[in-house]
matplotlib code that plots the C-alpha trace (Angstrom):
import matplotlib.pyplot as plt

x = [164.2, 161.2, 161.3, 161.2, 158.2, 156.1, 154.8, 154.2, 151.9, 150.5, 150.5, 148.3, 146.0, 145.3, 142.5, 140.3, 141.3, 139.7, 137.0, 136.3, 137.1, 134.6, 131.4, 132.0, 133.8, 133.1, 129.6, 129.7, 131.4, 128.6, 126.5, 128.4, 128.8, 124.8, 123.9, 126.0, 123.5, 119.4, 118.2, 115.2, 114.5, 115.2, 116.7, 120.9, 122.5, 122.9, 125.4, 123.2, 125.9, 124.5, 121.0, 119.8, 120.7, 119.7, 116.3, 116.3, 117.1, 113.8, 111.5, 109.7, 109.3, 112.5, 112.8, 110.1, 111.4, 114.5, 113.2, 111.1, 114.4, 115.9, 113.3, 113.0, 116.7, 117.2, 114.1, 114.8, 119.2, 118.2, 115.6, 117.6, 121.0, 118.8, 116.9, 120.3, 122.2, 119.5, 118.9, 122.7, 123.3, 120.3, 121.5, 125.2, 123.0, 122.4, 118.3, 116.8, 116.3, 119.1, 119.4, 115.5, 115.8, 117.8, 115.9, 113.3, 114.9, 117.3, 113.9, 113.1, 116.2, 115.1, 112.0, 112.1, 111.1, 108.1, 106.8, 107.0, 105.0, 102.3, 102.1, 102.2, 99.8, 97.8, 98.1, 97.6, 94.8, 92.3, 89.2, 90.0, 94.0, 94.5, 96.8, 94.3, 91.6, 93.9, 94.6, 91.1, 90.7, 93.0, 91.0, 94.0, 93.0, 94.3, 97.4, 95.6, 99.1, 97.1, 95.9, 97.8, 101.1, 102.7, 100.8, 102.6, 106.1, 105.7, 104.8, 107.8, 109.9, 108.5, 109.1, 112.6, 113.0, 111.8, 113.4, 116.9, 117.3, 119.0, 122.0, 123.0, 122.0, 124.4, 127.3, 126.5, 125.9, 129.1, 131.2, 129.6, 130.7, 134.2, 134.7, 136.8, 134.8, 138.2, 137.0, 133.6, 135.1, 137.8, 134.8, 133.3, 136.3, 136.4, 132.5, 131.4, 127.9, 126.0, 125.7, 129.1, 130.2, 128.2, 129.2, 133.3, 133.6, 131.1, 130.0, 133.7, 134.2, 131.0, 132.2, 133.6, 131.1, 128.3, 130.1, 130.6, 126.8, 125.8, 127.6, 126.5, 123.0, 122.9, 124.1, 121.7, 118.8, 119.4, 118.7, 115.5, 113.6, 111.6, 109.2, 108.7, 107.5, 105.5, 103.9, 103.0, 104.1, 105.0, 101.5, 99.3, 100.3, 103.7, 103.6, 105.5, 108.7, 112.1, 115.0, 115.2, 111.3, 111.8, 114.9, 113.6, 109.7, 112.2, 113.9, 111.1, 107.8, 109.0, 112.2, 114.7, 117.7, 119.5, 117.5, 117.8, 121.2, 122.0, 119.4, 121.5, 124.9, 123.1, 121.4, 125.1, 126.5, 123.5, 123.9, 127.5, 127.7, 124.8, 126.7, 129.5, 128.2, 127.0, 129.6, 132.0, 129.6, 129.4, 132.8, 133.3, 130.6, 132.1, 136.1, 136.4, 138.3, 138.0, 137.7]
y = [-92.1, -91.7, -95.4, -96.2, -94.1, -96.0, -99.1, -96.6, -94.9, -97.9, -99.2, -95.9, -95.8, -99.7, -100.2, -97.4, -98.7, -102.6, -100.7, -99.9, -103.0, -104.8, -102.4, -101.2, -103.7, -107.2, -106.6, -105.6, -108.5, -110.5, -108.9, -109.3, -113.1, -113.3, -111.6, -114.3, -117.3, -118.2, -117.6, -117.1, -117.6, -121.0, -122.2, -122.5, -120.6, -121.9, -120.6, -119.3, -116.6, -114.1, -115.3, -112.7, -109.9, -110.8, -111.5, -108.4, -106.5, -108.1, -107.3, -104.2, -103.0, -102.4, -100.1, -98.3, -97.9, -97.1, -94.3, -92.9, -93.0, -91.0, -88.4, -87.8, -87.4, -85.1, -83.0, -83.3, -82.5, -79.7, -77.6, -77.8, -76.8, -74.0, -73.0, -73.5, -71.3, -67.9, -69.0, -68.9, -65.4, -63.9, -64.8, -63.5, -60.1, -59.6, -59.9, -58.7, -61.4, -63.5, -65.7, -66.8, -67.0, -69.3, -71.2, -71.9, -72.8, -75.3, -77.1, -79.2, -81.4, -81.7, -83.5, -86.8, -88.6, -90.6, -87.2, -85.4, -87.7, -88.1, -84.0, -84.3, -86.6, -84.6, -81.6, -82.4, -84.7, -84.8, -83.9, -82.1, -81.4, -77.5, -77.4, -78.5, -76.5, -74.0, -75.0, -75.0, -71.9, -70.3, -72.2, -75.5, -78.8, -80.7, -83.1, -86.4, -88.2, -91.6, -92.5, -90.1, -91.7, -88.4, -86.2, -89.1, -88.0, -84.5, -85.0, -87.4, -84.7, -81.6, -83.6, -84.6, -80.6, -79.7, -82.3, -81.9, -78.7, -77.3, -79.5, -78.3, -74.7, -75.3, -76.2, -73.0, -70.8, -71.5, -71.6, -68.3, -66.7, -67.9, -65.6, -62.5, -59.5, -57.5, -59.6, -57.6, -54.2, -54.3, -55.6, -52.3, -50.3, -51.7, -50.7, -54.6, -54.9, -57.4, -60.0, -59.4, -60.0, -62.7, -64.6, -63.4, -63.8, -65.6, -68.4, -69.8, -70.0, -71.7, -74.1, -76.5, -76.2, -77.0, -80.4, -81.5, -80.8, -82.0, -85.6, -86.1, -85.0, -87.2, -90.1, -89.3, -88.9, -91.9, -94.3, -93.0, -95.0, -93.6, -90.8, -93.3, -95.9, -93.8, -92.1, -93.6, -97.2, -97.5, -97.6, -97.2, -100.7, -100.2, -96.8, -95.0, -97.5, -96.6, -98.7, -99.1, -99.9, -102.1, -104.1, -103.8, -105.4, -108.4, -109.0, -109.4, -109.4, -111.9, -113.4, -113.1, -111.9, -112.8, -110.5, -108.1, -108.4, -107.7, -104.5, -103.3, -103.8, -101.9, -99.1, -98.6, -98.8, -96.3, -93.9, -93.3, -92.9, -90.6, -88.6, -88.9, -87.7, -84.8, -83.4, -83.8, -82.0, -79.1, -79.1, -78.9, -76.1, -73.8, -74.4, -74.6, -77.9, -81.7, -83.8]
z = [44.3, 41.8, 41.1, 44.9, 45.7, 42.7, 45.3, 48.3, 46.2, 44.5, 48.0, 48.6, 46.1, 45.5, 48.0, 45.9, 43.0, 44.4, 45.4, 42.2, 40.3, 42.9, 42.8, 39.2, 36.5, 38.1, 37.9, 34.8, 33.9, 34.9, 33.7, 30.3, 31.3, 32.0, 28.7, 27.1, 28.8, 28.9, 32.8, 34.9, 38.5, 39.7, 36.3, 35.8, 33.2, 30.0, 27.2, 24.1, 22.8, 21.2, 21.1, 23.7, 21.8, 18.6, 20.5, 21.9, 18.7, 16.9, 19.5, 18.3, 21.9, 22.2, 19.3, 20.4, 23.9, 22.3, 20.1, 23.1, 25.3, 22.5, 22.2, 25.9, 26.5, 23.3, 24.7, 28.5, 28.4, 25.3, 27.1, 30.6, 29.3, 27.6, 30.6, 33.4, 30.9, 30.4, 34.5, 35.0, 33.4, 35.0, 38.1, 38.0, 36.3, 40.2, 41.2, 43.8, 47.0, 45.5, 48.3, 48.2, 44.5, 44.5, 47.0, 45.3, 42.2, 44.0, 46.0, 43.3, 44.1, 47.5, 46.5, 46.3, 42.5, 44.0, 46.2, 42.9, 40.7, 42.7, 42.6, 39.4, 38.5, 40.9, 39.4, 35.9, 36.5, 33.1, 34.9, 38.6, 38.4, 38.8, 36.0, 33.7, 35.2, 34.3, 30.9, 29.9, 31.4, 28.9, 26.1, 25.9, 26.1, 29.3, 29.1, 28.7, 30.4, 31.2, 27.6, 25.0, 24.7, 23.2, 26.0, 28.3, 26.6, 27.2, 30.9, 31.8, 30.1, 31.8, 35.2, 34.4, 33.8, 36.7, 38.6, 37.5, 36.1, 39.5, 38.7, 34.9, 36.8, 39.6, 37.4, 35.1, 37.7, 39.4, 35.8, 35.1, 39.0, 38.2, 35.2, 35.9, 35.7, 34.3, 31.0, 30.4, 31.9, 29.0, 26.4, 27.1, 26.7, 23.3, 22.9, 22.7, 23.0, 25.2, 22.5, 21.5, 25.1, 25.7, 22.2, 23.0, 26.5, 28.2, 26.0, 25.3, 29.0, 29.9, 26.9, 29.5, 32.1, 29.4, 28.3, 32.4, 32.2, 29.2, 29.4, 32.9, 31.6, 29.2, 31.1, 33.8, 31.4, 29.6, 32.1, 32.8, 34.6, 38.2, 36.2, 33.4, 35.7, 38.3, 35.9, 33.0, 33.9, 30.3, 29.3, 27.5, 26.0, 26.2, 23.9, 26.3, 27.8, 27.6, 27.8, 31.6, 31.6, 29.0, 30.8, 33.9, 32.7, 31.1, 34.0, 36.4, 35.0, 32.5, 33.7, 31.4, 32.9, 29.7, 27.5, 30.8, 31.0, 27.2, 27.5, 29.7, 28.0, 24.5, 26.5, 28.1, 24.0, 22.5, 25.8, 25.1, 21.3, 21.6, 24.4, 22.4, 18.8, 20.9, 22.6, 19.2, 17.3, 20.2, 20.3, 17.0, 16.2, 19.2, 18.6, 14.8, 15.5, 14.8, 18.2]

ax = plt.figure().add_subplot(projection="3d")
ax.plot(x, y, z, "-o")
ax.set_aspect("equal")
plt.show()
């Protein structure tokens, strides 16, 4: 009977998996196909092999976009795993006004990435923007964003914070909600302290809640792409690209879709080893065991 109800389900489940094959791994394919050939608009493909990625690895803009995409996602999924974590157990602590709370920390995912740059760059304008105003108030130089290309780091990170840490706080939140409260009732009948609690009980069963954050985080963060571009437009001379600027200036500001196309196939390699390496070595670090 098991054996007859294999192609009823298959029957089932084989228009999703379709779906999938047609939105997800036939483009990739061609994009794998198109990395593989020399193109441009108007011209027809033609078979180099693996001339576009050996172009593509000599090109020192694309180290440097790759080094900037590294620093920005190591910055950016760090400090918002941090922040949606202390965010998550102050929360469950029980605040006053909860339900406006959390509000205003969830309205930053309502705004739009185009609507929040141009507050930004408003805001932290060299010369009128109120939070410069206010950093020179306090004796700090302004954030000069437009021709500082580390000042232009910072500020694509602090807006990819801002941005998206309502969704690593979301996940946390709800992770930490789901824990028993029996579990900390019975820590104090042992006499465990905060900390104690916190390292014991609460950290080891956020564990899998911070990886589901983490990897999407990462994966998210890596292709980068909307701040980058509004913001800094990966200038000043090119000091501040990452890897989806970089693909996306060679595949239509200077028409190679075949260095475009085998951009995209390494930024999809470096973005999961470096999710990867991470999550192993969290893993490893929290359970004591080899992944």
């Amino acid at each position: 009977m098991q054996q007859r109800s294999v192609l009823p389900a298959f029957a089932l489940v084989s228009p999703v998996q379709m779906m999938v094959g047609g939105v997800i791994f036939l483009p990739a394919i061609y994009v794998f196909w198109l990395s593989l050939n020399q193109s441009s608009f108007g011209q027809a493909a033609t078979f180099v092999g693996l001339a576009n990625y050996a172009k593509v690895l000599s090109d020192p803009y694309f180290w440097r976009a790759l080094l900037n995409t590294v620093i920005v996602v190591a910055i950016v999924v760090h400090v918002e795993l941090l922040l949606g974590l202390l965010m998550a157990l102050f929360f469950a602590s029980g605040i006053p006004f909860r339900a406006l709370m959390l509000a205003i920390v969830l309205a930053p995912y309502a705004v739009s990435e185009v609507s929040a740059v141009v507050m930004w760059r408003y805001l932290f304008e060299p010369d009128v923007g109120m939070m410069s105003q206010l950093l020179g108030a306090i004796g700090l130089p302004p954030i000069e964003w437009s021709v500082n290309p580390s000042h232009g780091l910072l500020m694509v990170c602090l807006l990819s914070i801002w941005l998206h840490l309502p969704f690593s706080f979301v996940i946390l939140y709800a992770a930490r909600l789901a824990i028993p409260g029996e579990l900390y009732e019975a820590g104090q009948i042992d006499g465990a302290s905060g900390w104690r609690a916190f390292q014991r009980i609460t950290l080891p069963l956020l564990m899998p809640a911070l990886l589901i954050a983490a990897l999407f985080r990462y994966i998210f963060a890596f292709r980068l792409f909307s701040e980058v571009w509004l913001m800094t437009g990966g200038g000043p001379a090119r000091t501040t690209e990452v890897m989806a600027v970089y693909l996306y200036l060679e595949a239509f500001r200077y028409n190679s879709f075949g260095a475009a196309a085998a951009t995209g196939w390494l930024l999809v390699l470096a973005s999961l080893l470096l999710a990867l390496v991470y999550l192993r070595g969290l893993y490893r670090e929290m359970f004591g065991k080899h992944a």
